[in-house]
C-alpha positions in Angstrom: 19.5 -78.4 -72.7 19.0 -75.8 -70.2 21.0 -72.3 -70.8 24.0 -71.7 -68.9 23.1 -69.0 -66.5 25.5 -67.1 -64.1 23.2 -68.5 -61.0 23.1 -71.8 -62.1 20.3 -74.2 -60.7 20.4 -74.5 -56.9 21.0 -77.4 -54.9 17.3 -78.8 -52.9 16.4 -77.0 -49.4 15.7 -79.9 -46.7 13.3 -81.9 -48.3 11.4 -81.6 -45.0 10.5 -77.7 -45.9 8.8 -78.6 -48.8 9.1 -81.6 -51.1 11.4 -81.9 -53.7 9.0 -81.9 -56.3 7.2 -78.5 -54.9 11.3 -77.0 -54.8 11.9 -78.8 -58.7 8.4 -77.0 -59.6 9.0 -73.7 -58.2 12.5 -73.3 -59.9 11.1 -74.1 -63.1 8.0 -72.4 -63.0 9.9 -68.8 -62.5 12.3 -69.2 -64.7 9.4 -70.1 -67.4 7.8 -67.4 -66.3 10.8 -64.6 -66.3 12.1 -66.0 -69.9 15.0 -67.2 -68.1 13.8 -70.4 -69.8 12.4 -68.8 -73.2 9.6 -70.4 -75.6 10.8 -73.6 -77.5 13.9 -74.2 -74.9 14.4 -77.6 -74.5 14.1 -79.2 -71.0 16.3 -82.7 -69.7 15.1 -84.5 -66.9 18.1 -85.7 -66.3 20.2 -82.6 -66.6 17.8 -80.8 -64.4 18.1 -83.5 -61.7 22.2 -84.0 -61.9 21.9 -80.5 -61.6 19.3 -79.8 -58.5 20.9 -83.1 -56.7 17.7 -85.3 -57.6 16.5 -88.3 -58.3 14.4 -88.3 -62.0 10.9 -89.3 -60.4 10.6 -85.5 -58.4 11.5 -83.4 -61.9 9.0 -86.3 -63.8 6.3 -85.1 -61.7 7.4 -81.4 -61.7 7.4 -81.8 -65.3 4.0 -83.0 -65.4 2.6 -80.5 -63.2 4.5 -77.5 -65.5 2.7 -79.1 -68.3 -0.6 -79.7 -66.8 -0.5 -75.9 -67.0 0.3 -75.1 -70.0 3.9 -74.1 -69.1 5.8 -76.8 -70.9 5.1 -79.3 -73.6 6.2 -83.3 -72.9 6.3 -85.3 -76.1 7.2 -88.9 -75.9 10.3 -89.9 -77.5 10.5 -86.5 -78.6 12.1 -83.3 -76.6 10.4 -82.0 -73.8 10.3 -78.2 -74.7 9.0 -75.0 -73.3 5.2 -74.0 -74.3 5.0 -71.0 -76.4 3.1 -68.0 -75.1 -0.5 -68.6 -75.6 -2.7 -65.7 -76.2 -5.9 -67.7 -75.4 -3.9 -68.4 -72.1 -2.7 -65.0 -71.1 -6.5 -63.7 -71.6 -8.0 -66.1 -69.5 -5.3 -65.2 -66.7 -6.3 -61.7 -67.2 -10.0 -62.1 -66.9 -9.8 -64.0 -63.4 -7.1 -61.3 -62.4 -9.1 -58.4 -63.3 -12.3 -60.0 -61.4 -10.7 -60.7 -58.6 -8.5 -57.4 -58.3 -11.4 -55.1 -58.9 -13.5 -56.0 -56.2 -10.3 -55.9 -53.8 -10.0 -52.1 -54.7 -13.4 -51.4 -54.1 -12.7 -52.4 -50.8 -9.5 -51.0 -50.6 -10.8 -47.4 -51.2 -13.0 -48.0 -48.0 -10.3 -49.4 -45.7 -7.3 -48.3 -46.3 -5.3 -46.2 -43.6 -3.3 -43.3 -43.9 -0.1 -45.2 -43.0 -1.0 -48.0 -45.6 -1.2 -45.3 -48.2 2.2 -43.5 -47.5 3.4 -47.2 -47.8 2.2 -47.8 -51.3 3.2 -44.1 -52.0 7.2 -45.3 -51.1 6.5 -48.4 -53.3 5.3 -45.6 -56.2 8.4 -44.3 -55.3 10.5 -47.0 -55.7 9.0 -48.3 -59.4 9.7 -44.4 -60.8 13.4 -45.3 -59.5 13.4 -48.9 -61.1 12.1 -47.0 -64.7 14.8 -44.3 -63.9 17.5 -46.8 -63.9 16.2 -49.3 -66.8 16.1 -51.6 -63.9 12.7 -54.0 -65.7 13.1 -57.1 -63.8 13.1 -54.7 -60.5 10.1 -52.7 -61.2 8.3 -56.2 -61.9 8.8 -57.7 -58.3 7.5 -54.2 -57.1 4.7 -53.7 -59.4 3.7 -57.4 -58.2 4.7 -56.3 -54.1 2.0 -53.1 -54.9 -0.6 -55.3 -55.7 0.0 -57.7 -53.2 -0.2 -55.1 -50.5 -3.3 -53.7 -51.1 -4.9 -56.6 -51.1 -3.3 -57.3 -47.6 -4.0 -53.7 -46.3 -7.6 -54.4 -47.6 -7.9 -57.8 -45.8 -8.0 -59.8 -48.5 -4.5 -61.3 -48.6 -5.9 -64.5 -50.1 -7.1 -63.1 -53.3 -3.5 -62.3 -54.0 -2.8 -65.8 -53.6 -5.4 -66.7 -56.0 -4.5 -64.1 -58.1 -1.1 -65.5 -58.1 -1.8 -68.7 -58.7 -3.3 -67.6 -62.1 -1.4 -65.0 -63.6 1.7 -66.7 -64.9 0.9 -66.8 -68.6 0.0 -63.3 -68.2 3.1 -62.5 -66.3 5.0 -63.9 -69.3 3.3 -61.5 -71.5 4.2 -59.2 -69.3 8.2 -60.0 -69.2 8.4 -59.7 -72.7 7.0 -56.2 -72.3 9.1 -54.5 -69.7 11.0 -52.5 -72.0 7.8 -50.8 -73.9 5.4 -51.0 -71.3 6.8 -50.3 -67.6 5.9 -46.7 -67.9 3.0 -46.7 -68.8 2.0 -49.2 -65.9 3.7 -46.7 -63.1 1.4 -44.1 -64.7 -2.0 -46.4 -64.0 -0.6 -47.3 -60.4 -0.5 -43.8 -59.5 -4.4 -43.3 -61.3 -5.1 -46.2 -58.7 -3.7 -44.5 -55.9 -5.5 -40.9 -56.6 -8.6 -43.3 -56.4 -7.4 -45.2 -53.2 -6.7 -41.4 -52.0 -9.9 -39.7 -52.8 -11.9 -43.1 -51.3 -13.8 -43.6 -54.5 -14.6 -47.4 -54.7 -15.5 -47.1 -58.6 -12.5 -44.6 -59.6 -10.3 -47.4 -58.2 -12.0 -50.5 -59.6 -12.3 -48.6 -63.2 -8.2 -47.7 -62.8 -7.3 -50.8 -61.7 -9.7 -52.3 -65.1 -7.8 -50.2 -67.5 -4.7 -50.7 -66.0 -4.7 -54.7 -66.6 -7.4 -54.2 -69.5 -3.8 -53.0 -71.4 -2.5 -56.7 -71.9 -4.7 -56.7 -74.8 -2.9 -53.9 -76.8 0.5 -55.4 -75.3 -0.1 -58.7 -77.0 -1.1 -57.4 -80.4 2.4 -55.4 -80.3 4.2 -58.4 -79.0 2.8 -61.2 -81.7 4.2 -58.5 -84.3 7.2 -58.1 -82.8 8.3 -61.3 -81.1 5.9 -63.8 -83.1 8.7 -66.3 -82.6 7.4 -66.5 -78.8 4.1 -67.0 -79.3 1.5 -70.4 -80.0 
């Protein structure tokens, strides 16, 4: 059954936006992804249908597609359930992440304006606020916007969409982690931006490298410590 949350799951947008099954999928695949829906919870077609104002067929397919990536597990006759973290998973997002994001700061160091870089600096600004205030779930959506924007301000907006198109298991890694490790990631994105500053192509890729390389040490603490969450 899905957990009773204060914003409950949303009626559909006009199916004519985007299909049903794209609206089913997207609800689902953040709240997998935030915890909201935590390893092991168990999933009800029907409930999530009565409850998005759908027919079973569009959460079916949703359902397969969450499961085709790992997301969710579908058992016949048995529960469908939420996946457990996979390690394996969460380094494999992290490799194509870091290959992808590396080269985008070498080319960020080379073409990045002055305004772009004030821009980042208030986004800098913002995450020290977010850690000030215990505010996790905050300084995630603007640790994601940073990265996002430098790969826009360096012209290469579609390796962010790449880049989020793979990064969910690490991102759920990443959730888990919040309370431990947001400072230490607002310390690496201000390395990155002394790199972006000083135009040195290597500084940034190698800041950006140890800056995501960290997952690794995040996972060892988090199988001790939350081993119920994990494959």
């Amino acid at each position: 059954m899905l957990p009773q949350q204060p914003n409950d799951l949303p009626i559909l947008d006009d199916a004519r936006v985007k299909s049903v099954t794209d609206q089913i999928f997207d609800v689902l695949y953040e709240r997998v992804v935030n915890l909201t829906l935590p390893p092991g919870e168990k999933l009800s077609e029907a409930e999530v249908a009565a409850r998005m104002g759908a027919s079973r067929q569009p959460v079916r397919d949703a359902f397969y597609r969450l499961s085709q990536l790992g997301f969710i597990q579908i058992r016949p006759q048995r529960a469908t359930t939420v996946s457990p973290i996979s390690t394996e998973a969460v380094l494999q997002a992290y490799f194509i992440r870091s290959a992808l994001e590396e080269q985008t700061m070498r080319v960020a160091a080379t073409t990045l304006t002055p305004d772009n870089i004030a821009a980042l600096d208030a986004l800098i600004d913002k995450q020290e606020a977010a850690i000030k205030s215990s505010s996790y779930a905050e300084f995630h959506a603007l640790d994601d916007q940073f990265h996002r924007q430098i790969c826009i301000d360096a012209g290469l907006e579609f390796v962010w969409t790449l880049v989020k198109d793979n990064k969910g298991h690490m991102d759920r890694a990443r959730y888990l982690s919040l309370s431990f490790g947001a400072t230490s990631a607002f310390t690496e994105h201000r390395a990155i931006m002394d790199a972006l500053r000083a135009r040195d192509p290597e500084a940034a890729a190698q800041a950006l490298r140890g800056h995501l390389g960290h997952i690794r040490q995040i996972l060892d603490r988090l199988v001790i410590d939350r081993p119920e969450a994990f494959a």
